[in-house]
MDAnalysis code that builds the backbone (N, CA, C; Angstrom):
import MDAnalysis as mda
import numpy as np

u = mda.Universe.empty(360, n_residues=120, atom_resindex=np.repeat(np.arange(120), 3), trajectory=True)
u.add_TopologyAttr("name", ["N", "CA", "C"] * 120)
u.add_TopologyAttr("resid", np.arange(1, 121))
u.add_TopologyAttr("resname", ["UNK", "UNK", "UNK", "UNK", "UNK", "UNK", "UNK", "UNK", "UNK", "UNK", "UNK", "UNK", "UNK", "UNK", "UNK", "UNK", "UNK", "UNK", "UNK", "UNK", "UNK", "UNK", "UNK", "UNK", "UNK", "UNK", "UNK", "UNK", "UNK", "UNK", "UNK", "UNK", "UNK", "UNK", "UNK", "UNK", "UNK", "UNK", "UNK", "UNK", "UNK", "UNK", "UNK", "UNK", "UNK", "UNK", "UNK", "UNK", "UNK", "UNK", "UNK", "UNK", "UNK", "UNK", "UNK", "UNK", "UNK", "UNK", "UNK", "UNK", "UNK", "UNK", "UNK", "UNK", "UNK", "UNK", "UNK", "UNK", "UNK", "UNK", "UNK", "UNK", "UNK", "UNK", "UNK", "UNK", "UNK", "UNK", "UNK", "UNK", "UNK", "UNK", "UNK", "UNK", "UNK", "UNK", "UNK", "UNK", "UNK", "UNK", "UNK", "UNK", "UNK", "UNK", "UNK", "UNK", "UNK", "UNK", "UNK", "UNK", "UNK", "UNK", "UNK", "UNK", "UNK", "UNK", "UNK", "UNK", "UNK", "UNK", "UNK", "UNK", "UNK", "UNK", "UNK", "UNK", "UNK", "UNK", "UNK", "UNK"])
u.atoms.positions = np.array([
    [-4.179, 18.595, 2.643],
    [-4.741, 17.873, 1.525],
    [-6.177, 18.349, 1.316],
    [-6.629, 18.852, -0.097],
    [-8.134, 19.120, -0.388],
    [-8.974, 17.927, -0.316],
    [-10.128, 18.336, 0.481],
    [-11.187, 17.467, 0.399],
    [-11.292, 16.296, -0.949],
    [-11.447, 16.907, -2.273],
    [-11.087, 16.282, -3.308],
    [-10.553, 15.231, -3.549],
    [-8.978, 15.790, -2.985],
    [-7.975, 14.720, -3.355],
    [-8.508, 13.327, -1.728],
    [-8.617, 13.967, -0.892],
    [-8.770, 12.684, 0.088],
    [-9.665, 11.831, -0.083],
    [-10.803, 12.331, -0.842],
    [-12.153, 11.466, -1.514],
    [-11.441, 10.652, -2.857],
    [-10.767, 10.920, -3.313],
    [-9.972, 10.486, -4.557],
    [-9.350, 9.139, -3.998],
    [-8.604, 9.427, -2.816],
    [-7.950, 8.635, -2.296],
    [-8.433, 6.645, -1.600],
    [-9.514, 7.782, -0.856],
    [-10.407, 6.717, 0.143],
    [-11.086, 5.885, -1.162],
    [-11.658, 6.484, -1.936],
    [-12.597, 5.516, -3.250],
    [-11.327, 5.024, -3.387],
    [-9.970, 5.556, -3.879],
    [-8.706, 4.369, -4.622],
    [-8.695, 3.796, -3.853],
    [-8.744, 3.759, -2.220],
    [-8.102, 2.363, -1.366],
    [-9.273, 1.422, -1.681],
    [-10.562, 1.576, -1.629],
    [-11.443, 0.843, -1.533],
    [-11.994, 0.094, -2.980],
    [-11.253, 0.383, -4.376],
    [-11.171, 0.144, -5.708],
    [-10.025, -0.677, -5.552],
    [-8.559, -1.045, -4.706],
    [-7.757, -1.598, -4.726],
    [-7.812, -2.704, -3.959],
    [-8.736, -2.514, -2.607],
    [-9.254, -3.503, -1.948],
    [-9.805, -4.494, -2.584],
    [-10.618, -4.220, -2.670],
    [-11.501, -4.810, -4.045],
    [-10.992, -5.882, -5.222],
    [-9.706, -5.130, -5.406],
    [-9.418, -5.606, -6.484],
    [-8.418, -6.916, -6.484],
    [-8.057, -6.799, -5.033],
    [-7.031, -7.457, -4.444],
    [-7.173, -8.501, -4.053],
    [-8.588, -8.410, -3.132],
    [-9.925, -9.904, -2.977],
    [-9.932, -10.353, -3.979],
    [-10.406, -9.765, -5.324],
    [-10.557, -10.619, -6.403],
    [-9.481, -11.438, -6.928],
    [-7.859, -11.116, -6.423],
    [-7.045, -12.038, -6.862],
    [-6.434, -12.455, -5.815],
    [-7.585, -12.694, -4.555],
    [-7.461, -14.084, -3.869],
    [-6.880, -14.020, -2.316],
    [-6.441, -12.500, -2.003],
    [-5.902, -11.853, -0.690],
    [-6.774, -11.487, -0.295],
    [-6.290, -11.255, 1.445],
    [-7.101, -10.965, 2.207],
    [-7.063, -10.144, 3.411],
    [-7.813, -9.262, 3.482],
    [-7.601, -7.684, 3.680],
    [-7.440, -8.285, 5.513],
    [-6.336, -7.878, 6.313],
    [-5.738, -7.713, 7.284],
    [-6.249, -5.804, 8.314],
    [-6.177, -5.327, 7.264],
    [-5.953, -3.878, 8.280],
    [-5.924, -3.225, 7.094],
    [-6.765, -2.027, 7.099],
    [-6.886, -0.593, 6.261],
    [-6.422, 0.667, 7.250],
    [-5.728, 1.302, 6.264],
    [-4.913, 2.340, 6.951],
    [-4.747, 2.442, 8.431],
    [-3.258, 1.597, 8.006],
    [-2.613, 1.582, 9.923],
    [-1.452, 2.410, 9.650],
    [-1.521, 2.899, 10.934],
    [-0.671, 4.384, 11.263],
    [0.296, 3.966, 12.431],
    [1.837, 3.876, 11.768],
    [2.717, 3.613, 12.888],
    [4.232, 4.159, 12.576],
    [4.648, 4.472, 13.923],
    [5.827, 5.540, 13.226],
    [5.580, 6.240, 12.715],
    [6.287, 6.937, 11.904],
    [5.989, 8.271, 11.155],
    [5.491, 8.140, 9.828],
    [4.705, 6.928, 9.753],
    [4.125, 6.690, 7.971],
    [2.479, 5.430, 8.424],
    [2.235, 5.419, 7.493],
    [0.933, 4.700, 7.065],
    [0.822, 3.780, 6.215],
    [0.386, 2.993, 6.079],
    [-0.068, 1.835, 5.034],
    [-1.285, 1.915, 4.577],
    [-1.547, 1.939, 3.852],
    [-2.849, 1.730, 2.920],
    [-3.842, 0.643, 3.359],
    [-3.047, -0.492, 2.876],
    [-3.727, -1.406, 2.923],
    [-2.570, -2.700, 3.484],
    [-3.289, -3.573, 4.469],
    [-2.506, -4.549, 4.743],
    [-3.163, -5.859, 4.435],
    [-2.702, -6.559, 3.407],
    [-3.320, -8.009, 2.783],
    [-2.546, -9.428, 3.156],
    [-3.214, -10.307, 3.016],
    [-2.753, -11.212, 3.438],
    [-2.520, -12.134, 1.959],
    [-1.671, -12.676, 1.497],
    [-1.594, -13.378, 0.277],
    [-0.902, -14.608, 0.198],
    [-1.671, -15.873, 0.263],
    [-0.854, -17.218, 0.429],
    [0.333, -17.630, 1.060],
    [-0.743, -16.822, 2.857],
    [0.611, -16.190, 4.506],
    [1.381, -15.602, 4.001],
    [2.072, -15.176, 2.901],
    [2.909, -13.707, 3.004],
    [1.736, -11.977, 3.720],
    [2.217, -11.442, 4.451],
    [1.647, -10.161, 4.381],
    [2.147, -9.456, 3.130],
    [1.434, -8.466, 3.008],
    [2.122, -7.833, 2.001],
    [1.016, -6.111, 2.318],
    [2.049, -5.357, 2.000],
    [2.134, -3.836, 2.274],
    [1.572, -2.908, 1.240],
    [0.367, -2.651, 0.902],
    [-0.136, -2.092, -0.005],
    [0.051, -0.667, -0.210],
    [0.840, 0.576, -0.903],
    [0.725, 1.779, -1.113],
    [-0.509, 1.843, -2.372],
    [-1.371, 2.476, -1.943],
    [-2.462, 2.602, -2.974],
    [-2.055, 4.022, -3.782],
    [-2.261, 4.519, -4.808],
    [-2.105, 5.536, -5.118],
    [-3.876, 6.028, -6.407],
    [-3.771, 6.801, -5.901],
    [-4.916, 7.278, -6.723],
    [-4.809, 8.264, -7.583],
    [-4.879, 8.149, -9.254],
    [-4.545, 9.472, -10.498],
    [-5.212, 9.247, -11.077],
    [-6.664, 10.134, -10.978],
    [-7.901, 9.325, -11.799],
    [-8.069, 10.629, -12.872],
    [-7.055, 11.740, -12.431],
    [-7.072, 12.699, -13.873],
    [-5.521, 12.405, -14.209],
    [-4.629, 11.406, -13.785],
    [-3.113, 11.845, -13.935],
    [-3.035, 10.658, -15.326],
    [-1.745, 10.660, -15.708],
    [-1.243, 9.240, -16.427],
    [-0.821, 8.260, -15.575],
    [-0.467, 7.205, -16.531],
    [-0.246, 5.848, -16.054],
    [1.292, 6.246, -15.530],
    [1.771, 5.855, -14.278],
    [3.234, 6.089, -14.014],
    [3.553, 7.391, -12.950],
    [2.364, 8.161, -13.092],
    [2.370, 9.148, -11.473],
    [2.409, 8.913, -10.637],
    [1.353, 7.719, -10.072],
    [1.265, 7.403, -9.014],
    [2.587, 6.013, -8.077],
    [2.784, 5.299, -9.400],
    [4.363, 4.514, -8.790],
    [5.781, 5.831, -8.705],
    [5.698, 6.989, -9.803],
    [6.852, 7.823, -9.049],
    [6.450, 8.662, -8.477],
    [5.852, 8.535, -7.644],
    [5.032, 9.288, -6.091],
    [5.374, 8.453, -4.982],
    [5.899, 6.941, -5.147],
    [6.459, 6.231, -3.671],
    [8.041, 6.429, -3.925],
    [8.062, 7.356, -3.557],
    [9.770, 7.505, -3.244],
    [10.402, 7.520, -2.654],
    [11.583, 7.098, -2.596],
    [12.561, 6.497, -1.005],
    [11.789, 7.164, -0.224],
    [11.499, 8.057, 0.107],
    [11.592, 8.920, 1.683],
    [9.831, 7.988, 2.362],
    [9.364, 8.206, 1.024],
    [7.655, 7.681, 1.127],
    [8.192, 5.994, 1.788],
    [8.734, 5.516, 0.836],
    [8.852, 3.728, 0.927],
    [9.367, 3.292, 2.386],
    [10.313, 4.342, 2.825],
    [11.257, 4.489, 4.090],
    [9.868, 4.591, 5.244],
    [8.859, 5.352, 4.836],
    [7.851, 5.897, 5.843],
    [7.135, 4.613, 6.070],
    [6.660, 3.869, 5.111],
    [5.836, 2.676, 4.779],
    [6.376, 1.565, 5.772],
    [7.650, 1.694, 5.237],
    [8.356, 0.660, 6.061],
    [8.483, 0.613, 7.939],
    [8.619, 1.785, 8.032],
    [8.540, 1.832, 9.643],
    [7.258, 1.480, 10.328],
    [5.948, 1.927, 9.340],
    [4.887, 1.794, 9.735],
    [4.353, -0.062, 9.773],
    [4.721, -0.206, 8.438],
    [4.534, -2.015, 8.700],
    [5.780, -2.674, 9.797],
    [6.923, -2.231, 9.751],
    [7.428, -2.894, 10.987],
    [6.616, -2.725, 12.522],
    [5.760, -1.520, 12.793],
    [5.096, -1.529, 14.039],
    [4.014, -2.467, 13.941],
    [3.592, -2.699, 12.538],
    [2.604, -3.622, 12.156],
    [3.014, -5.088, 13.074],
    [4.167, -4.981, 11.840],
    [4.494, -6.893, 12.435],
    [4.744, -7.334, 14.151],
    [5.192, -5.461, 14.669],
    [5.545, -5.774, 16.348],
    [3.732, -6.231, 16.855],
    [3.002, -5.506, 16.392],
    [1.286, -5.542, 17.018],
    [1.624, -6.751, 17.269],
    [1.999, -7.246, 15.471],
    [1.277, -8.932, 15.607],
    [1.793, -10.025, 15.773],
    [3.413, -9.444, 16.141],
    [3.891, -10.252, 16.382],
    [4.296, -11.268, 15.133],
    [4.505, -10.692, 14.043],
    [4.406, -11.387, 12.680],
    [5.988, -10.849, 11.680],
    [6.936, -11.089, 12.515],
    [8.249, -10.634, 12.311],
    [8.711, -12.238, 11.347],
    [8.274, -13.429, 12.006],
    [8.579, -14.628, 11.564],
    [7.754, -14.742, 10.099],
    [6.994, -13.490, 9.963],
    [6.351, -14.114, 7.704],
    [7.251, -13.382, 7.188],
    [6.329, -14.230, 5.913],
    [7.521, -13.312, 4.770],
    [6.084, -12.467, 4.073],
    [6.890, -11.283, 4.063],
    [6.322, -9.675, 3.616],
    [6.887, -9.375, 2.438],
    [5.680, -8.216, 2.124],
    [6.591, -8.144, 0.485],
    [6.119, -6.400, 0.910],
    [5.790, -5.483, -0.406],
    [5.774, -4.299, -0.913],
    [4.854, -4.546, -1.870],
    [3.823, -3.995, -1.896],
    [3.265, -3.490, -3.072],
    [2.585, -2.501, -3.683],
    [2.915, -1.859, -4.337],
    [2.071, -0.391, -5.021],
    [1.137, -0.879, -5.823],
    [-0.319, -0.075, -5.666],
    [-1.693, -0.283, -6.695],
    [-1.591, 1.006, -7.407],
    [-1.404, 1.318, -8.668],
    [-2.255, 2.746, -8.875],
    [-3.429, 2.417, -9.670],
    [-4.116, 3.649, -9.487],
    [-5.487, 3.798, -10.202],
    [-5.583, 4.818, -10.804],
    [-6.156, 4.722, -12.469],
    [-6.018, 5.426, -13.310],
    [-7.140, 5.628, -13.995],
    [-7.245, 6.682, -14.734],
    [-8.238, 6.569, -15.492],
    [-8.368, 5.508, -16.739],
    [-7.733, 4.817, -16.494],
    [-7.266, 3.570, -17.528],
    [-7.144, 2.439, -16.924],
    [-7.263, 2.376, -15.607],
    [-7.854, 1.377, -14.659],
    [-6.578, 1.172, -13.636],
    [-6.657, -0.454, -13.208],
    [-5.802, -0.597, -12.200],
    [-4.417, -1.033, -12.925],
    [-3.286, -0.570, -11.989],
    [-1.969, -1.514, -12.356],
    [-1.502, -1.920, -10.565],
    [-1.329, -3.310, -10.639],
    [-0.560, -3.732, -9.520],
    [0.603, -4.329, -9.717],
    [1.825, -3.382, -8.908],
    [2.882, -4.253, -9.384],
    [3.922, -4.512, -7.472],
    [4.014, -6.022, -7.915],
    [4.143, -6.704, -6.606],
    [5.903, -7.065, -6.267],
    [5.856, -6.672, -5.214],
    [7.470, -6.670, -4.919],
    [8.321, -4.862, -5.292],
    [7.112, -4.109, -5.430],
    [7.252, -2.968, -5.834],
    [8.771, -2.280, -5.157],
    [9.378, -2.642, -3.860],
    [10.370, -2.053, -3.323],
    [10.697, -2.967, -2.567],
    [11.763, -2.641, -2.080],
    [12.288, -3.242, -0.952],
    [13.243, -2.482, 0.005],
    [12.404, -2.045, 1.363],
    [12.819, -0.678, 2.159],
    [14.636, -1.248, 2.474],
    [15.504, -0.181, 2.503],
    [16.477, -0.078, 2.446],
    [16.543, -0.590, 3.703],
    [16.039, 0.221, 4.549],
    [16.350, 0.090, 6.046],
    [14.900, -0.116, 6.887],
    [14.713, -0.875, 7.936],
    [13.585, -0.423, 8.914],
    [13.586, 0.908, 9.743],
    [14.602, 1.086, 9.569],
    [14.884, 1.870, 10.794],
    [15.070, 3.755, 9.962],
])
């Protein structure tokens, strides 16, 4: 990955953070690494966790960055928040999915974005 794009990235997680506080969640863990995938962002939202894929297209259109989480990506996400919930022992909440992108046209969050086929 170019320098570029990872600076692109880190400002989108921290523009989605942000944005996420403002509607009332509360930031748990920034990029946790488990299994063979990563999470963005891990929020907390009226005790649901919920699984943030941030995506950042600040030269792309609206709609790049949601068909950029694709099964194989969502599959990765998922293994990584299940090591999440083993940390914390947080197998008993209810979790959701959610993709942020960021655009040059601002933010879109859309919640319940997937639902991993499998954990495993």
């Amino acid at each position: 990955m170019k320098k570029e794009q990872y600076a692109d990235g880190v400002r989108g997680e921290a523009l989605a953070e942000e944005y996420l506080i403002g509607q009332g969640m509360t930031c748990l863990c920034r990029r946790f690494r488990g299994g063979d995938g990563e999470v963005d962002l891990i929020m907390e939202d009226q005790g649901t966790i919920v699984f943030v894929e941030v995506k950042a297209r600040p030269k792309g259109s609206e709609g790049e960055g949601f068909m950029a989480v694709t099964p194989a990506k969502q599959k990765r996400i998922a293994h990584a928040a299940g090591e999440y919930l083993l940390s914390v022992q947080g197998f008993q909440r209810s979790i959701r999915f959610d993709v942020v992108e960021i655009t040059r046209k601002g933010i879109n969050h859309v919640r319940n974005a997937f639902q991993p086929a499998s954990w495993l």
